[in-house]
C-alpha positions as CSV (number, residue, x, y, z in Angstrom):
1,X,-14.9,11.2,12.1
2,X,-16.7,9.3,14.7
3,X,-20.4,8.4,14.0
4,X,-19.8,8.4,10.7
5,X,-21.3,4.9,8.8
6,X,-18.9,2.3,7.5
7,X,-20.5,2.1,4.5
8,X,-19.2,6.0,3.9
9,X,-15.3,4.7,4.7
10,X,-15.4,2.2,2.6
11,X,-16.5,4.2,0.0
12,X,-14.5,7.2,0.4
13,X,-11.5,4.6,0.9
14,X,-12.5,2.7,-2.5
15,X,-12.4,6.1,-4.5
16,X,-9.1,6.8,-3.1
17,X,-7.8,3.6,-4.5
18,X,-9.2,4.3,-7.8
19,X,-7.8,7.8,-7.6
20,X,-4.5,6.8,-6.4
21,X,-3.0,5.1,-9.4
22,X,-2.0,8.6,-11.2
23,X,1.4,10.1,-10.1
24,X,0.1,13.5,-9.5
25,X,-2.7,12.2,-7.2
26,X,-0.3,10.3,-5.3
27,X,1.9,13.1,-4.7
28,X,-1.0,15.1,-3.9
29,X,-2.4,12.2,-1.5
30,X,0.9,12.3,0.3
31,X,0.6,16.1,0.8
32,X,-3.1,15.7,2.3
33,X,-1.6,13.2,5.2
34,X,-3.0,9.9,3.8
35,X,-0.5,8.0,4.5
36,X,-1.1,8.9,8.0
37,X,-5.1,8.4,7.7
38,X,-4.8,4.7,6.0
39,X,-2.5,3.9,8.5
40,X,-5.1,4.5,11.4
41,X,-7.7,3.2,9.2
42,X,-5.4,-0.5,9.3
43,X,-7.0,-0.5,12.7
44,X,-10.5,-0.1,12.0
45,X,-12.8,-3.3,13.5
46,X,-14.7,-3.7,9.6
47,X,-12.7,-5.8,7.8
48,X,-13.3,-4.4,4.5
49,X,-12.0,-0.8,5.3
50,X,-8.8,-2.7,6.8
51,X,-8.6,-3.7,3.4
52,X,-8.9,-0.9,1.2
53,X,-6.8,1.4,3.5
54,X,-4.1,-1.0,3.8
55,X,-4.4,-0.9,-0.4
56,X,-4.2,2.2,0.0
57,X,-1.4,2.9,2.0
58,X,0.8,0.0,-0.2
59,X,0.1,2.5,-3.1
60,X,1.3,5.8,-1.0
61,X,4.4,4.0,0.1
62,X,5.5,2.9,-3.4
63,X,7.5,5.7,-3.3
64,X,10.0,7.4,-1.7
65,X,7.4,10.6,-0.2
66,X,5.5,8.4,0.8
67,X,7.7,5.8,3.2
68,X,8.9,9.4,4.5
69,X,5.8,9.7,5.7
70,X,5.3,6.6,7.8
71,X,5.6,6.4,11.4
72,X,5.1,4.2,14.3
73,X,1.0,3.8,13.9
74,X,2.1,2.6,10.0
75,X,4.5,0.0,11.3
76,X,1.7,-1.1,13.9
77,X,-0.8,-1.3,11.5
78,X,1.0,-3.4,9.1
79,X,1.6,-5.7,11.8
80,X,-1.7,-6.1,12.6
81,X,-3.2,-6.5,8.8
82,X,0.2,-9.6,8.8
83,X,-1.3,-11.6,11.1
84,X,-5.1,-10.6,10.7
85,X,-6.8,-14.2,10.8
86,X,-10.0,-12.2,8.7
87,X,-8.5,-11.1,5.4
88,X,-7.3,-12.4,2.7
89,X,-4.1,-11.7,0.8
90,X,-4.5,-10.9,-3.2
């Protein structure tokens, strides 16, 4: 995934977010390991995908499949979005 521009994150993690509010593509979101790929994306250095894949990764975790599914990269990059002087909460 390296090389790849921001712009193509952010918009890949933006559709996911639209996506993720039906309960099949949720489930199927799970299934595909995005809990684990938002979580690494909390660590990004652009602001605005730290955003949308920590939105992201609120939404996967609503439910119980989802929290299975964390680990110790999630943990870490909540952390870091609690106390990130750069964004903004809702």
């Amino acid at each position: 995934m390296k090389g790849l521009d921001n712009m193509k994150y952010l918009d890949a993690l933006l559709t996911l977010n639209e996506m993720v509010s039906h309960q099949e593509n949720k489930d199927q979101m799970i299934s595909m390991d995005l809990v684990e790929i938002s979580s690494f994306f909390c660590h990004h250095k652009d602001v605005g995908i730290r955003r949308e894949a920590m939105l992201l990764l609120g939404s996967l975790v609503s439910i119980m499949r989802g929290r299975e599914r964390m680990n110790k990269h999630t943990y870490d990059g909540l952390a870091n979005m609690l106390f990130d002087e750069y964004l903004e909460a809702r």
